[in-house]
Structure formats: C-alpha cells, structure tokens
C-alpha positions in Angstrom: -65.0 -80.7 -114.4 -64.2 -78.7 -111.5 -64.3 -75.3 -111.7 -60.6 -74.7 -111.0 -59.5 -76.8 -113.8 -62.0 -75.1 -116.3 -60.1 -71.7 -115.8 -57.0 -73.4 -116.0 -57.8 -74.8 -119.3 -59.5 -71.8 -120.3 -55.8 -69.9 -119.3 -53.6 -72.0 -121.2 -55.9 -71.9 -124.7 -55.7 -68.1 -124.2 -51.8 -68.3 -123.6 -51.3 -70.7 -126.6 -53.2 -68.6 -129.0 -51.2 -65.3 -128.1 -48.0 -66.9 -128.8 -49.5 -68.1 -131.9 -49.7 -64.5 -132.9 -46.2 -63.4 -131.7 -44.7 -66.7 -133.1 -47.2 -67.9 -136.1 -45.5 -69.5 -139.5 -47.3 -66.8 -141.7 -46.1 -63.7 -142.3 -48.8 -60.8 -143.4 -47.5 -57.4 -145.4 -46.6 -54.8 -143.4 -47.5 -51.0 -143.7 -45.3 -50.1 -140.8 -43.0 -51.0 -138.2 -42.6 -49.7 -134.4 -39.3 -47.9 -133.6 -39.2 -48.6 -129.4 -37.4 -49.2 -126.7 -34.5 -47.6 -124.5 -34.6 -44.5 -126.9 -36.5 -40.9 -126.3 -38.6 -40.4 -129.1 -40.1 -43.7 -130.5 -42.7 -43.6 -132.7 -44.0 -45.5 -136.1 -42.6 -45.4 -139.8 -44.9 -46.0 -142.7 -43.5 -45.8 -145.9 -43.8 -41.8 -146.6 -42.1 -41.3 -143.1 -38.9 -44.0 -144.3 -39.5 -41.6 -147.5 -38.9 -38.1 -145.8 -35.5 -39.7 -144.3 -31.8 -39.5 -145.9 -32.3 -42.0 -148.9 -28.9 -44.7 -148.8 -28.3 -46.8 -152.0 -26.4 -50.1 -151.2 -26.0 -53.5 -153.6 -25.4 -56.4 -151.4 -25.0 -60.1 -152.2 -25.7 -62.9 -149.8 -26.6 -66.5 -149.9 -30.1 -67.9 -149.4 -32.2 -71.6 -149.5 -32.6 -71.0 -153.4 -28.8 -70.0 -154.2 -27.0 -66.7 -154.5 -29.2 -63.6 -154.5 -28.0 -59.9 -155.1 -30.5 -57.1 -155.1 -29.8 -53.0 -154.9 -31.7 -51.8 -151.9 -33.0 -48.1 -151.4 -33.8 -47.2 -147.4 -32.9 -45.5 -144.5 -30.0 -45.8 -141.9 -31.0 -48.2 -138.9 -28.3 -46.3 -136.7 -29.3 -43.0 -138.3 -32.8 -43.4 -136.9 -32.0 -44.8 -133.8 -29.3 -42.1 -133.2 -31.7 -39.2 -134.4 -34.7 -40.7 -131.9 -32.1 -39.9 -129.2 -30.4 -43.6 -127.7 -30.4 -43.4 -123.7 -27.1 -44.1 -121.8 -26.0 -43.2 -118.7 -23.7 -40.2 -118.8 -21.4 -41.6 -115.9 -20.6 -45.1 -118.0 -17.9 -45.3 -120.9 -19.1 -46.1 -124.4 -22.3 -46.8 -122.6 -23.9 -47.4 -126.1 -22.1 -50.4 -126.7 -23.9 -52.2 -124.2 -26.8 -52.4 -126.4 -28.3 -54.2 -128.7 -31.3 -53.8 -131.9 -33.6 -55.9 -132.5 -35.3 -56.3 -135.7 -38.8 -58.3 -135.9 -41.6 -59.7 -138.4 -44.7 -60.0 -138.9 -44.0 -64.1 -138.3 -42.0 -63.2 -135.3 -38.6 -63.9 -137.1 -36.1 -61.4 -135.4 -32.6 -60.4 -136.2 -30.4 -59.4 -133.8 -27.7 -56.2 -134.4 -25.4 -55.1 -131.4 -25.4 -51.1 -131.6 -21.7 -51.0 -131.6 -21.5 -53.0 -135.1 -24.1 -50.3 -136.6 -22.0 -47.6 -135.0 -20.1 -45.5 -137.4 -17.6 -45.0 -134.9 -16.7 -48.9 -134.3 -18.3 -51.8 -136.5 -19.7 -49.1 -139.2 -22.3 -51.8 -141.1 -24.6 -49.5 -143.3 -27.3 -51.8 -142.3 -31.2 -50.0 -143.8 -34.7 -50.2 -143.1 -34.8 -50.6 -146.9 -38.2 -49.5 -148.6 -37.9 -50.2 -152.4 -35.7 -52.4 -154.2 -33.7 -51.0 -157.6 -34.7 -53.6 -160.5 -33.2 -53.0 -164.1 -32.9 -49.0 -163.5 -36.1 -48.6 -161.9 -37.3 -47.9 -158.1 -40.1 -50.8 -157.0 -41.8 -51.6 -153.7 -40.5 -54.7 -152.1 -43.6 -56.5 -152.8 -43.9 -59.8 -150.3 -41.0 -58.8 -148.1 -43.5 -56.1 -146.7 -43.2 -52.4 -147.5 -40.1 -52.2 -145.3 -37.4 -54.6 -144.6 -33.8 -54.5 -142.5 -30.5 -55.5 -144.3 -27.1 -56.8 -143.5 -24.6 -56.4 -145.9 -21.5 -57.9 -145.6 -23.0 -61.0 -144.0 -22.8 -64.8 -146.0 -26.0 -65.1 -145.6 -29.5 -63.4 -145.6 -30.9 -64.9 -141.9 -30.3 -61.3 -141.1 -32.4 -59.4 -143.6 -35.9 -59.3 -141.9 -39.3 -59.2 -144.1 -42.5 -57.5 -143.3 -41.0 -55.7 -140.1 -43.3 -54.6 -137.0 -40.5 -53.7 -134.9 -37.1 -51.8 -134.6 -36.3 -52.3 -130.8 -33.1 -50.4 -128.9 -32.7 -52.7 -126.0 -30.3 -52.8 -122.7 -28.7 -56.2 -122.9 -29.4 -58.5 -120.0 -25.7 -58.5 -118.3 -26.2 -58.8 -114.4 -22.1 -59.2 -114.4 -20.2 -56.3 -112.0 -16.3 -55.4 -112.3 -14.4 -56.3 -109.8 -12.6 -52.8 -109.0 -10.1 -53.1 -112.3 -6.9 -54.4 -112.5 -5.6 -56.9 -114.3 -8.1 -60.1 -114.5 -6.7 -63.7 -114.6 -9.7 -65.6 -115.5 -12.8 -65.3 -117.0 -16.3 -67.2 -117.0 -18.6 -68.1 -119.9 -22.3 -68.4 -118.8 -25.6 -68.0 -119.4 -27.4 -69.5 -122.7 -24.5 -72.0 -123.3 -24.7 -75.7 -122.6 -21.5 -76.0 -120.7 -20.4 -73.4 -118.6 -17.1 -72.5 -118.1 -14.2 -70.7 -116.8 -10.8 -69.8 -118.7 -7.4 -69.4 -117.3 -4.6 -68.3 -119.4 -3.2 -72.2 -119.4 -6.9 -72.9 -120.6 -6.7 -70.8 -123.4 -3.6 -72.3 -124.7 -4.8 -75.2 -124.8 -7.4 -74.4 -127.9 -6.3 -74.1 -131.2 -4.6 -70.7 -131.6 -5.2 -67.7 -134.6 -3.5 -64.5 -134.9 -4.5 -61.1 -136.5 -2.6 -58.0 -137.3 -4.4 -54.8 -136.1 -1.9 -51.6 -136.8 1.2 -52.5 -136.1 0.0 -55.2 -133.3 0.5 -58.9 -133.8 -2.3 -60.7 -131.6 -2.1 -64.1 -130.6 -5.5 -65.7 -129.2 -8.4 -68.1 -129.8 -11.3 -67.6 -132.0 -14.0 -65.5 -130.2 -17.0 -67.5 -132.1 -14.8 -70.8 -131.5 -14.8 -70.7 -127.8 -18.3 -69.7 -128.0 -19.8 -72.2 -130.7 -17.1 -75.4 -130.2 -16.1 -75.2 -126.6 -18.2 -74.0 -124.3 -21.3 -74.8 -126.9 -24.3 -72.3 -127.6 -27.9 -73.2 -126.2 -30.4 -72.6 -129.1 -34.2 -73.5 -129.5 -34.1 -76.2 -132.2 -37.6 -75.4 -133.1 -36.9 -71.8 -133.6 -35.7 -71.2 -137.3 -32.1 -69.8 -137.0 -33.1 -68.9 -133.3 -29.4 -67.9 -133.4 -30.0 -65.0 -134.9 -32.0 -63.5 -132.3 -28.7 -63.9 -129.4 -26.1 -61.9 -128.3 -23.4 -62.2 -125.9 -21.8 -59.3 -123.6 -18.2 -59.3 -122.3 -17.1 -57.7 -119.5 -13.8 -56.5 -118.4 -12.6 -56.7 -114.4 -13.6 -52.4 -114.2 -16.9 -52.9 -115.4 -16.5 -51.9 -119.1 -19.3 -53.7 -121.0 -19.9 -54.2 -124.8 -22.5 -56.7 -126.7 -21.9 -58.6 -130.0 -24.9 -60.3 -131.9 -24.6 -63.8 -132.3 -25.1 -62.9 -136.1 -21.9 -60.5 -136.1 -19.6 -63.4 -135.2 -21.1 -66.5 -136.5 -19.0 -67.6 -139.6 -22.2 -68.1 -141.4 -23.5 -64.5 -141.5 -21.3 -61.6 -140.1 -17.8 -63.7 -140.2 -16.3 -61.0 -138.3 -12.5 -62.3 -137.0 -12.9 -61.7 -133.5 -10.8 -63.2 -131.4 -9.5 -63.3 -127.6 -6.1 -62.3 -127.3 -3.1 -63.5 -124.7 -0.4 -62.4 -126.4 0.9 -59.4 -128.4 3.6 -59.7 -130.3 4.8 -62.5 -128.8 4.4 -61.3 -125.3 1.9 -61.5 -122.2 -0.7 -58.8 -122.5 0.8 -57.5 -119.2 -1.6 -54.5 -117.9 -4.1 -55.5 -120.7 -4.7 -58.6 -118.3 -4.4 -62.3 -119.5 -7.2 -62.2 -122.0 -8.2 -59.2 -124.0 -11.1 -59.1 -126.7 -10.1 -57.8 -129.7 -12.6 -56.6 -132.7 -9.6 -56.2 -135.6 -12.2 -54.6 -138.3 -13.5 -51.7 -136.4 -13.0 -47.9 -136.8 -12.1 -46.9 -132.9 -11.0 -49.6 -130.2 -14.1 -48.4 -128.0 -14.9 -52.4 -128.4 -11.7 -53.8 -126.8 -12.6 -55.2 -123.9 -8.9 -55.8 -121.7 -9.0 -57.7 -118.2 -11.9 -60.1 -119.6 -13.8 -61.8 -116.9 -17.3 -62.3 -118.2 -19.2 -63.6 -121.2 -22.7 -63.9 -120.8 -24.9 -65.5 -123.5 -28.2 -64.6 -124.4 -31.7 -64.5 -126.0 -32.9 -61.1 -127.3 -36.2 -60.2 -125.1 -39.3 -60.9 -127.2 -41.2 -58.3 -128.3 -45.2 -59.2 -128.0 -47.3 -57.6 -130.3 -50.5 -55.4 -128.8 -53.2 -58.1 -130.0 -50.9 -60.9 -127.6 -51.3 -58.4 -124.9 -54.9 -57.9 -125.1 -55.0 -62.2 -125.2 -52.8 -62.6 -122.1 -54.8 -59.7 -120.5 -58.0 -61.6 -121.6 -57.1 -65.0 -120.1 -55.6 -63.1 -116.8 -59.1 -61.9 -116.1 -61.0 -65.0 -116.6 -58.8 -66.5 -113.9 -59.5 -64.1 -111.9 -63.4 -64.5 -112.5 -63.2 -68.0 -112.2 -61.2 -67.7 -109.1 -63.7 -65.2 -107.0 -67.0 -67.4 -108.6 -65.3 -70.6 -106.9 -64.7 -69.0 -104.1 -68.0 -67.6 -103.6 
C-alpha cells in the first residue's frame, strides 16, 4: 500500500473511534457533569456541589417506551445555575439572552435541547432541574442507572427531554447568520436552514394553511401553527439514525430590526413541550398593521420579551456537538500521524 493511503486509513480509524466515544449506544454512570459554554464562571458539579445548591422538589408525569411514568425529583435549578455562573450577552442587544440556547448531554451522547427563554422566569418559566435524587415512598434515593445527576422537563408529553448520566450543561449562542433589515414593517419571511424545503411566506401564503387562533389578554390572534409550518409545510431535516435527533434542534426567528429569539425543537413539538405557538396575521380580526404581516406569538409566557413582530427569518438548526476530552485527544492523535506520515513520504 502506498504510504499516502496508509495514513489515510490510519486517519479515518482514528476519526471513527472518536465519534464512537461522543456517539456510542452505552451509556456509563456519571459522577459529574460540565457546566460550559458562553457563561463566565463554568466549572464541574459532583453531587455534593448540586447538594450545596437551593434544593427544588417537583412531581412530574410524562410518557415513555414502557407506559406512563411519574417520579418526584429533588435537584437544582438549570436556569438558576446558569444565571448564577453569569450568562454573557451583549449589553447593546435587547433581551439578548433569548438568543440562546442549553444543551443538555449524556454519557451516550443523547442531548436535549432547552432555549434559555423557555427556562427564563421572566418568559417560558419551566422549572426544569439538574435533578440528583429521586423521592420514593417518603424517602430521598440516588437515581441509580440514570447517573447521579439527570436534567428534567416537566410539562412535556414525553420524557425524550429528561437526559441520563449527564456530562454536560452547555450555554450556547445559536447559529443565526440572519441581519434586520433597518425595522419597519416586514412583508415576507423565509424558512431555511435544517428544513427539507425551503421557503418563503407572504401574507396570501399564510392564508392559505389551515388557520388557529389564541386569546392572549384581551387579544384575539388569528395565525398558523408555529410547529405546523415548521413540521408539515416547510418539513424538518432530521438524522434518521439519530434517536429523537429532534430533540437536539432549535430554530431562531428574526424580526426585520434584528430582534432575535430561539425556541427548542422540544418546546414546540406536540409530542414533548406542546407549547401553542403560533404566527399571527391578524388581531382581532384586523391586519397586524405596525406589528408587520406576520408576528410570532408565544401565548403562555410571563413577559412578551419572546414576540417577535415584522418576522422575516426562521432558521432551523442542529445544536453544536459537544466532543468529550478523550475524542479530542483521538482526533488530535490521528491529526499528528498525518502529519508524520505526510513529512516521512515526503522525505
């Protein structure tokens, strides 16, 4: 064999066996988890760290492969450690936080996606936990199997969300390369990114889908389905070999003055989060007017800090990955052998 296809060999069997590690079918216990990313202070929780924090209580029930499960969970809030490790925004952009998004991971590379704004008090305000024990008949157990720390979701159907044996807790800026266009009202908007048919939406477009109102205050809006357009128009790109690789997406709308704000795919998908989401045109019977043709509307939050008015953008996405240290120290591994093998055929 030549000695150019050796190291090329020798480069993909490196490659292959350090997405095995980030991506292998078996989960091992975990004794900790990473809390990283686009915050000032990360650093790593075992369990007397989760311990020292603000102990929450919360009963959820949510459907799984073996039937309905409800379990009392004891852990620590995921927004109150993210918030107390200091989340990073730039000062000069509005509600800057809500163009984030969280990423749960574990130890078989299963990840869970949360947008900040859903965990935010102030707007979506779901209690979700790094839970560390489990309450059982009175009394406070380890979680056993699921690892000595796991994330929760209550209030979603089902439990795709509540991530085992986690490694990582990971506070990222979304992907959104999408500018405003100087404000004003918009009169179109396009759907791109992870999504098998782009497209773009005019208001006679949107009048064309099937139509669902919600009453927020004293509003009456008139729109489309946010996860509709999303799921059974425009269609959603997923990895079918990537158990509920839904889960680990998110999608960021943008308004014509810039204003951005991230959902998880998990927040909206009637199968988990169920939120009623929808893209308004009317109100009230009546054009949105200033509002633009299309405004996102979120009808369950706390503040309207996740309206988004003169829509022009939805981009789809994949959560970045987040490699653990042993894939780096492969990929670092099979970098230098190329190298080797490069400079010896050379020589």
């Amino acid at each position: 064999m030549h000695p150019s296809s050796k190291f090329l060999v020798i480069g993909r069997a490196l490659t292959a066996c350090a997405l095995a590690v980030v991506f292998g079918a078996h989960a091992q216990t975990t004794t900790q988890f990473k809390l990283s990313g686009a915050i000032d202070r990360p650093g790593t929780f075992d369990l007397a760290a989760l311990e020292a924090l603000p102990a929450i209580q919360q009963t959820v029930t949510y459907q799984s492969g073996s039937g309905e499960q409800t379990h009392t969970f004891v852990g620590a809030s995921l927004w109150g450690m993210l918030n107390s490790a200091g989340i990073q925004t730039d000062p000069a952009i509005r509600n800057d936080r809500n163009n984030r998004i969280v990423v749960a991971q574990g130890s078989d590379g299963h990840r869970g996606v949360y947008s900040l704004g859903e965990l935010n008090p102030s707007f979506g305000n779901v209690q979700s936990l790094a839970a560390y024990a489990a309450v059982i008949d009175g009394s406070t157990v380890p979680l056993g199997d699921s690892g000595f720390a796991r994330s929760t979701a209550p209030g979603d159907v089902r439990g795709g969300r509540y991530v085992s044996n986690l490694t990582d807790v990971q506070l990222q800026r979304t992907a959104s390369t999408v500018t405003g266009i100087g404000g004003g009202p918009s009169t179109s908007f396009t759907v791109s990114g992870d999504v098998l048919n782009p497209m773009t939406f005019d208001r006679d477009a949107l009048l064309a889908l099937p139509s669902t109102t919600q009453l927020v205050g004293a509003d009456v809006y008139t729109g489309v389905s946010f996860w509709g357009l999303l799921n059974d128009v425009v269609g959603i790109k997923t990895n079918p070999g990537v158990h509920n690789d839904l889960l680990g997406m998110y999608v960021v709308a943008t308004g014509s003055d810039g204003y951005k704000v991230a959902f998880s795919m998990g927040e909206l998908s009637p199968s988990f989060g169920n939120n009623p989401d929808l893209i308004a045109y009317d109100i009230n019977d009546e054009p949105l007017s200033f509002n633009g043709f299309a405004r996102l509307i979120v009808p369950h939050d706390g503040q309207r800090g996740r309206f988004v008015s003169n829509l022009i953008s939805l981009e789809v996405f994949h959560a970045s990955p987040i490699p653990e240290p042993q894939t780096y120290a492969l990929l670092a591994l099979g970098l230098l052998t190329l190298g080797w093998r490069a400079r010896r055929g050379r020589s």
